[in-house]
MDAnalysis code that builds the backbone (N, CA, C; Angstrom):
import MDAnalysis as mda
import numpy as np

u = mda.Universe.empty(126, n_residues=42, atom_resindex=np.repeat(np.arange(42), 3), trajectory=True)
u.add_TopologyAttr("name", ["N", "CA", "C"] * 42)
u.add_TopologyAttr("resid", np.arange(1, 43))
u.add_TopologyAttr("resname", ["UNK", "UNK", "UNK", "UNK", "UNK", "UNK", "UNK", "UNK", "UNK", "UNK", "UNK", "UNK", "UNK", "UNK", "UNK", "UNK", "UNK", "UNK", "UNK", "UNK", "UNK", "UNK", "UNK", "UNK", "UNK", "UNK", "UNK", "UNK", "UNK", "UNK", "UNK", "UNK", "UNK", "UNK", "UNK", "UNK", "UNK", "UNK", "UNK", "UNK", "UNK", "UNK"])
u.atoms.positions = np.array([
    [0.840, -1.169, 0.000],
    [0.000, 0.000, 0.000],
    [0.892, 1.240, 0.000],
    [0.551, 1.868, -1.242],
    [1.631, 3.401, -1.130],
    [0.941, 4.655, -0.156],
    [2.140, 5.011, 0.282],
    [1.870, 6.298, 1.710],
    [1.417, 7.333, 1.027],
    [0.385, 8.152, 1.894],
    [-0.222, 9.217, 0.895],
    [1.015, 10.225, 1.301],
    [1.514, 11.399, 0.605],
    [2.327, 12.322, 1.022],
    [1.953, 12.916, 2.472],
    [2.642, 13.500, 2.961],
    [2.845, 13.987, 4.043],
    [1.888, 15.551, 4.083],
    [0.901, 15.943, 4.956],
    [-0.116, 16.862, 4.657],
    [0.416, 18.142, 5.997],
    [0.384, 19.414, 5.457],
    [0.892, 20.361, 6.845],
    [-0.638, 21.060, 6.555],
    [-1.700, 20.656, 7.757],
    [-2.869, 21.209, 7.671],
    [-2.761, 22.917, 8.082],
    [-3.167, 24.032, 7.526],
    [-3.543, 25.413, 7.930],
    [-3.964, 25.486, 9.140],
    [-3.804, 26.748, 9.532],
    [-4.680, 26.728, 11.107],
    [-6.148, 27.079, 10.686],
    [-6.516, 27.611, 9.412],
    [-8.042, 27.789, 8.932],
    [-8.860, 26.312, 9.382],
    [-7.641, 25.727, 8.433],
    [-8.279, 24.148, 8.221],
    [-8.510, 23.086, 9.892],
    [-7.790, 23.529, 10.485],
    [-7.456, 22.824, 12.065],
    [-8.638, 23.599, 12.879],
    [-8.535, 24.673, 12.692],
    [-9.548, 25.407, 13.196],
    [-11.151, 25.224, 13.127],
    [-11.226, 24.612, 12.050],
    [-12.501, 24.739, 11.163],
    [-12.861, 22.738, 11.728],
    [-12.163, 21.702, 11.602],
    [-12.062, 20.670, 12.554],
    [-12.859, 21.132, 13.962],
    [-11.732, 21.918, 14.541],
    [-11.839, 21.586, 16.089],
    [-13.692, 22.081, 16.333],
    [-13.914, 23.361, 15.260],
    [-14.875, 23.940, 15.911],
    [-16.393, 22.546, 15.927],
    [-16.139, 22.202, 14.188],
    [-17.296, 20.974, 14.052],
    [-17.193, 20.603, 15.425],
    [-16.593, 20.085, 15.656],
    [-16.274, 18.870, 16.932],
    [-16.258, 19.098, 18.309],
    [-16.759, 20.776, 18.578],
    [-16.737, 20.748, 19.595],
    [-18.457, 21.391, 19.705],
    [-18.663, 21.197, 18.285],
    [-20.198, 21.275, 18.647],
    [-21.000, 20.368, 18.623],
    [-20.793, 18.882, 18.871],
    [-20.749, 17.625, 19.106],
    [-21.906, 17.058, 18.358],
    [-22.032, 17.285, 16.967],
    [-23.369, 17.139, 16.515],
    [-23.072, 15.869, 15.141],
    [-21.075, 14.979, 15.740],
    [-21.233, 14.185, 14.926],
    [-20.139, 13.581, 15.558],
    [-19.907, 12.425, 15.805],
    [-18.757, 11.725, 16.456],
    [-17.656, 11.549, 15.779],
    [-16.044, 11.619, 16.198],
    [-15.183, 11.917, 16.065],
    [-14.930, 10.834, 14.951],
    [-15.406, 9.955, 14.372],
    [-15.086, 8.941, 13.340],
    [-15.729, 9.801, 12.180],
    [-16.398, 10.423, 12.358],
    [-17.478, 10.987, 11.251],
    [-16.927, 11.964, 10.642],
    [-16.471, 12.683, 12.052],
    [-15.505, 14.102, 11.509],
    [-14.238, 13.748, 10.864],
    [-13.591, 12.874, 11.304],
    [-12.368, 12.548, 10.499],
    [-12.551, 11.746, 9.029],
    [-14.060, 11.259, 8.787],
    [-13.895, 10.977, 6.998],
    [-14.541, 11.887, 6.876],
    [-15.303, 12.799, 7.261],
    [-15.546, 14.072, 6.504],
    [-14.588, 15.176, 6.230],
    [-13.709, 15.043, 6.739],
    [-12.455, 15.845, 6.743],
    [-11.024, 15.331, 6.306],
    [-11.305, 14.134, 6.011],
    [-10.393, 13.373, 5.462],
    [-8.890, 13.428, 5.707],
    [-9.226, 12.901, 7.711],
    [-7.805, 12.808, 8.664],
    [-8.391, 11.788, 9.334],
    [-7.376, 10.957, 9.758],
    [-7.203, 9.985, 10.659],
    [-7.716, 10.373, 12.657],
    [-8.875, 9.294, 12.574],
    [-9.429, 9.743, 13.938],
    [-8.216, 9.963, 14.988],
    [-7.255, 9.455, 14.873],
    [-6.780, 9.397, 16.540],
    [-5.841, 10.770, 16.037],
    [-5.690, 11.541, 15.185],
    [-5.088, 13.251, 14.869],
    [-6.092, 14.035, 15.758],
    [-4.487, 14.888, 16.049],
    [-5.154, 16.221, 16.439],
    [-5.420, 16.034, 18.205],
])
């Protein structure tokens, strides 16, 4: 299986994560394929 490149997320983009998620209206597996990062990031 080839490694996807190496990703340096924005703070827009990190930002825009944390906020979904701290308005708890989807569990942390959900947010990470909707955002397309690995649940245990961040």
């Amino acid at each position: 299986m080839a490694k996807r490149p190496r990703r340096n997320p924005s703070p827009a983009f990190k930002a825009k994560v944390a906020l979904a998620a701290a308005r708890g209206e989807k569990t942390l597996a959900e947010l990470a394929q909707q955002f397309d990062v690995h649940p245990r990031q961040g």
